[in-house]
C-alpha positions in Angstrom: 13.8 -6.0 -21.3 15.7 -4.7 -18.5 16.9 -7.1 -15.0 15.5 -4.9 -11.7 18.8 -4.7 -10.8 19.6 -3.2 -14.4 17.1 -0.5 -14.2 18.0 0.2 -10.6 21.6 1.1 -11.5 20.9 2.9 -14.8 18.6 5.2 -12.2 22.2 5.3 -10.0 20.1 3.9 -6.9 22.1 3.7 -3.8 23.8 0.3 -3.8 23.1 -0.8 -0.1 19.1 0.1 -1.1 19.2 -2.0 -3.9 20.9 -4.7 -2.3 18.0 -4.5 0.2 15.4 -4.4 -2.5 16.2 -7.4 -4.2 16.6 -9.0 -1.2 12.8 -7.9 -0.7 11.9 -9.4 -4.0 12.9 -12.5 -3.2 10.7 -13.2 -0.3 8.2 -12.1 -2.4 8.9 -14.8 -4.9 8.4 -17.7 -2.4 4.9 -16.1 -1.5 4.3 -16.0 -5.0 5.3 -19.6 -5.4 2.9 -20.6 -2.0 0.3 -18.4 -3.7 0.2 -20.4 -6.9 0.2 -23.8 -5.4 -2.9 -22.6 -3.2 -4.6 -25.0 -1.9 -2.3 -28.1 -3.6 -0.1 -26.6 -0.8 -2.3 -26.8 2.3 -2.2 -22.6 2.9 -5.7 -21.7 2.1 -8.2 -21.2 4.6 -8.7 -19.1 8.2 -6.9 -19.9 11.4 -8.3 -19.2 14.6 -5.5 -16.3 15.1 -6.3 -12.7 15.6 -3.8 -10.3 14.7 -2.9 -6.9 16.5 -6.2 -5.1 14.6 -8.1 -8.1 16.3 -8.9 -9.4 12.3 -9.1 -13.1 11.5 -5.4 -14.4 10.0 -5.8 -16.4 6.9 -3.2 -19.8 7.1 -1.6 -17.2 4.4 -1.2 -13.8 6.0 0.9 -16.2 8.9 3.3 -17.4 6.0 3.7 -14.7 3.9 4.9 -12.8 7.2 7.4 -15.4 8.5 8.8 -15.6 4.9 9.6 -11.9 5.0 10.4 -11.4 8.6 13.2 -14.0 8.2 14.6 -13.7 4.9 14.5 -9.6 5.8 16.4 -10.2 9.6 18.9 -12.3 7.6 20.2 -9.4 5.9 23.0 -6.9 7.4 21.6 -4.0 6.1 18.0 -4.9 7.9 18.2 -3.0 11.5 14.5 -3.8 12.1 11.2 -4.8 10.5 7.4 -3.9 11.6 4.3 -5.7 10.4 0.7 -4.8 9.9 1.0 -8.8 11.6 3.3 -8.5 14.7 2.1 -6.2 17.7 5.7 -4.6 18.1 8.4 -4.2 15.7 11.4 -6.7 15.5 14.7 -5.6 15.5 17.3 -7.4 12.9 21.1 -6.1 12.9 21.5 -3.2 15.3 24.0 -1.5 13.2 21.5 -1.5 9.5 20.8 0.7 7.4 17.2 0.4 7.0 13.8 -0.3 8.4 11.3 -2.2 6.4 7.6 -2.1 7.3 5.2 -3.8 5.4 1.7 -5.3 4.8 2.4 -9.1 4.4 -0.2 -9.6 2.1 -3.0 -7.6 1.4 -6.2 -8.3 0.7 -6.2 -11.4 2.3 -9.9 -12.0 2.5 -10.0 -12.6 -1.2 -7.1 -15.2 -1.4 -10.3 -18.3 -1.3 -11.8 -16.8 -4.3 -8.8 -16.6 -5.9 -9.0 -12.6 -6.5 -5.5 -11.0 -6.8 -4.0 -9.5 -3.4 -0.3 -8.2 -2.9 2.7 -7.2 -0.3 3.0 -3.5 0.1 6.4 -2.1 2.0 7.9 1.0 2.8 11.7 1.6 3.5 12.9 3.8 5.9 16.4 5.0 6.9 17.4 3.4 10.6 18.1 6.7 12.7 21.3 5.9 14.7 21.4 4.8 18.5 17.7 3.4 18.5 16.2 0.7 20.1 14.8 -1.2 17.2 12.5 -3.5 19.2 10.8 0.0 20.0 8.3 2.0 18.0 10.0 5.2 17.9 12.3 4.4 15.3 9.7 3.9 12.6 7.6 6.5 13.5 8.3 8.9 10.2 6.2 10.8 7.9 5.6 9.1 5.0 8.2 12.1 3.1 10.9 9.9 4.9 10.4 6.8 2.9 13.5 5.9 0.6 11.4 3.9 -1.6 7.8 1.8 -1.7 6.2 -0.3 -3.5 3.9 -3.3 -3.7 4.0 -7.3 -5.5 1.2 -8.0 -6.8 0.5 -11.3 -7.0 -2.1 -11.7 -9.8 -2.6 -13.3 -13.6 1.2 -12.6 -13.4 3.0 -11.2 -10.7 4.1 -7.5 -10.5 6.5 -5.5 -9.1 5.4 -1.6 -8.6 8.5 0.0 -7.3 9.2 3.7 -6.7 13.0 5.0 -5.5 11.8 8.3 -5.1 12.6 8.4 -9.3 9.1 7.5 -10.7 6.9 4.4 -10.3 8.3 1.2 -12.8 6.4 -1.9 -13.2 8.4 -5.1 -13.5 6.8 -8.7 -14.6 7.9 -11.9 -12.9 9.5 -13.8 -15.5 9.4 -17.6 -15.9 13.1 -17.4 -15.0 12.4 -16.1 -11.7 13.5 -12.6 -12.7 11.9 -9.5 -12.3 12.0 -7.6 -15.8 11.1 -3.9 -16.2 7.9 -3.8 -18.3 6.3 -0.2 -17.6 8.7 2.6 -17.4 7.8 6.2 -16.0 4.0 5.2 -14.8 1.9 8.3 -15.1 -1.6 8.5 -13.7 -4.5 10.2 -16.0 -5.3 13.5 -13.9 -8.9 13.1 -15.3 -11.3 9.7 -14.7 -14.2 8.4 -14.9 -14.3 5.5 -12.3 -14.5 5.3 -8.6 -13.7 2.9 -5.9 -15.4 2.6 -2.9 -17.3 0.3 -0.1 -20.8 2.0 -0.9 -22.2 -0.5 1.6 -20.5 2.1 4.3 -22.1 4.8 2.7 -24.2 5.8 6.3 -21.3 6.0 7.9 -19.4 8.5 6.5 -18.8 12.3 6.6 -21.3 14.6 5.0 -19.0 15.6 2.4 -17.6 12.3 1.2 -21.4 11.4 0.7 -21.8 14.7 -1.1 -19.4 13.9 -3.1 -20.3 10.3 -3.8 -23.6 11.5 -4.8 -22.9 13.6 -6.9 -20.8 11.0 -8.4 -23.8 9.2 -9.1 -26.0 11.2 -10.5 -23.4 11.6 -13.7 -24.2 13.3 -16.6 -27.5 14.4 -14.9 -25.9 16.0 -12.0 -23.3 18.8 -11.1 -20.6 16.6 -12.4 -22.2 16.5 -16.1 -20.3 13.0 -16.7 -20.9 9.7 -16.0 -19.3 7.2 -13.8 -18.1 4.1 -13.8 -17.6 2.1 -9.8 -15.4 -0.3 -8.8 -14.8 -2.5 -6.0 -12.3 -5.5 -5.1 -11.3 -4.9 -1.9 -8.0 -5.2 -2.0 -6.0 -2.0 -2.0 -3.5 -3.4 -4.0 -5.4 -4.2 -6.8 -7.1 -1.3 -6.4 -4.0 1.0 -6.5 -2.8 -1.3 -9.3 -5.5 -0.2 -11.4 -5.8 3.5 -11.0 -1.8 3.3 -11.3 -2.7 1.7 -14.9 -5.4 3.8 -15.9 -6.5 5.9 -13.5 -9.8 6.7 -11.4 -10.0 7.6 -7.6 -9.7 4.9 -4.5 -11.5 5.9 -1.1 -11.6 4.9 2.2 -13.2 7.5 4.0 -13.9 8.2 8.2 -16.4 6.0 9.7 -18.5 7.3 12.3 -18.6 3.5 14.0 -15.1 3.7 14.9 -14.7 7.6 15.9 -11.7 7.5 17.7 -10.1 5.9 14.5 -9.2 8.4 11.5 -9.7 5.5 9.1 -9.3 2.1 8.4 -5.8 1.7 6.4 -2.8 1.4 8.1 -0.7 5.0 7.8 2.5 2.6 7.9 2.0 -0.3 5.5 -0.9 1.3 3.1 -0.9 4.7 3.7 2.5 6.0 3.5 3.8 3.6 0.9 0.9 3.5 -1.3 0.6 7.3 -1.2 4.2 7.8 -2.0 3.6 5.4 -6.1 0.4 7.7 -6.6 2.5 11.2 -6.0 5.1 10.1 -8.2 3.1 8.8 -10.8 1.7 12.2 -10.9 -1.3 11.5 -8.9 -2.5 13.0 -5.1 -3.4 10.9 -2.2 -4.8 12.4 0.6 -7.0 12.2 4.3 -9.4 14.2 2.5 -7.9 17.0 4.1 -4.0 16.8 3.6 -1.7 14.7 2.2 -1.4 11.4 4.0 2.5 11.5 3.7 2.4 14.8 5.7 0.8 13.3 8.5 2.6 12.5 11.6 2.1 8.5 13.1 2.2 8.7 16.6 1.5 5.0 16.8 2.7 1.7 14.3 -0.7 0.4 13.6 -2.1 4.3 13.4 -5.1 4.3 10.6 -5.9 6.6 8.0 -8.8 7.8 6.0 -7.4 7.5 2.2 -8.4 9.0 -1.0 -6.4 9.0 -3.6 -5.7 8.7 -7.3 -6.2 10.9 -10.5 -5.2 14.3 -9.3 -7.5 16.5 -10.8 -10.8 14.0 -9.2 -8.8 14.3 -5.7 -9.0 18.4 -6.0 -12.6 18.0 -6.4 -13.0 15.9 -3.7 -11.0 18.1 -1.4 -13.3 21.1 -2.4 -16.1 19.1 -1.0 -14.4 18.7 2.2 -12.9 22.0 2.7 -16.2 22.7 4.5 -16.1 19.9 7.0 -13.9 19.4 9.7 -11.6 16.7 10.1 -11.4 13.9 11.8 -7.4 13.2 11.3 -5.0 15.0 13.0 
């Protein structure tokens, strides 16, 4: 089995990024670590913090994003970090490389049950002559990114990584080393499983519960096949598995928050997530157009998100080609 660092020169990645990747991957290792120890360690539990999204931090989602934010500002090549944690991005060494923004662990409302969550990050080139403690800077399209990916920290702890090359899956060994173990991920364009928060069903557009109803009806309805649902609620684990073997992940509009297009973060789920299912051959979209083709105009921006096996995203799309959207 081949070293991450192995695989990422055999692909002829960019030094500097891989540098920055490992460098990634080893913050992601101590939250592992913290992660395992659970509650032998102290971290489990709520706080009575907020964050910017006004959401209760677990002791968790605090740690995870000091462990990142300071092993990430210790690097050179780091000109400034933004988390789905902090209210305004940090700026690192003004004359980086990079930008990282990420999701310092995801699905933390599952880390007391013990259900697998994960940290999802993007990378972005650092435009020159920027203020880094200002949002500007990070405000790309998702077609920017350099390269994405997510840790899952589960059973065993995965690294889904995509350069831009493919999506590869490397396992944390029990020698601390990440070692490619699923080359050239490619997602089933056809499924027969869903993900979604049916208890939201009310709240949705028209045509996602169209859709979704259609769903269920199976081999007695339009679709002529029956379903299978799923629901963790953890978009990590749910990417995770329609990266492994396929199926379709939604997060539709919500009519109780109408001036919000969604509930994911374009920045540190959208984007990066969206840019693993394209190249593992899947589509990921608003419901309208492709999330990576939308343009933030804010850090914490949300998005409506469905994406997955590509031929069950088409069919949703054709559902909402009648409706209008509510993303910009």
């Amino acid at each position: 089995m081949q070293l991450l660092s192995q695989f990422l020169r055999r692909q002829d990645t960019d030094e500097e990024l891989m540098d920055l990747i490992t460098t990634l991957t080893v913050a992601c290792k101590e939250i592992a670590l913290k992660l395992r120890q659970g509650a032998l360690a102290g971290v489990l539990g709520t706080t009575d913090n907020t964050n910017v999204q006004g959401e209760s931090q677990k002791k968790l989602d605090i740690i995870s994003n000091e462990i990142l934010k300071t092993v990430l500002l210790n690097h050179t090549l780091v000109a400034g970090v933004a988390s789905e944690e902090e209210s305004w991005p940090v700026p690192g060494n003004k004359d980086g490389r990079f930008l990282v923004l990420f999701d310092p662990l995801d699905g933390s409302s599952n880390i007391d049950v013990n259900v697998s969550v994960g940290t999802i990050f993007s990378i972005l080139e650092a435009p020159e002559g920027e203020d880094f403690s200002t949002e500007q800077p990070y405000l790309q399209s998702g077609r920017k990114q350099l390269a994405a990916g997510y840790v899952l920290y589960g059973p065993s702890a995965l690294l889904v990584l995509t350069t831009g090359q493919g999506v590869n899956m490397f396992t944390l060994s029990h020698t601390g080393d990440f070692l490619l173990t699923h080359e050239n991920v490619q997602i089933p364009e056809e499924t027969r499983e869903f993900a979604i928060n049916m208890s939201n069903h009310r709240h949705w557009e028209q045509p996602m519960r169209d859709y979704i109803g259609d769903v269920l009806l199976g081999a007695d309805g339009p679709r002529e096949k029956n379903f299978n649902m799923r629901w963790i609620a953890s978009m990590v684990a749910e990417v995770h598995r329609v990266l492994t073997r396929g199926g379709i992940f939604a997060y539709p509009w919500d009519a109780r928050t109408p001036k919000k297009p969604g509930k994911l973060r374009i920045m540190y789920e959208g984007n990066p997530m969206s840019m693993l299912v394209e190249q593992a051959g899947g589509l990921a979209t608003n419901c309208y157009k492709n999330v990576m083709d939308v343009q933030p105009d804010d850090i914490h921006e949300r998005v409506s998100v469905a994406l997955g096996s590509s031929k069950e995203v088409e069919i949703l799309l054709e559902y909402h080609k009648k409706g209008v959207s509510k993303d910009d």
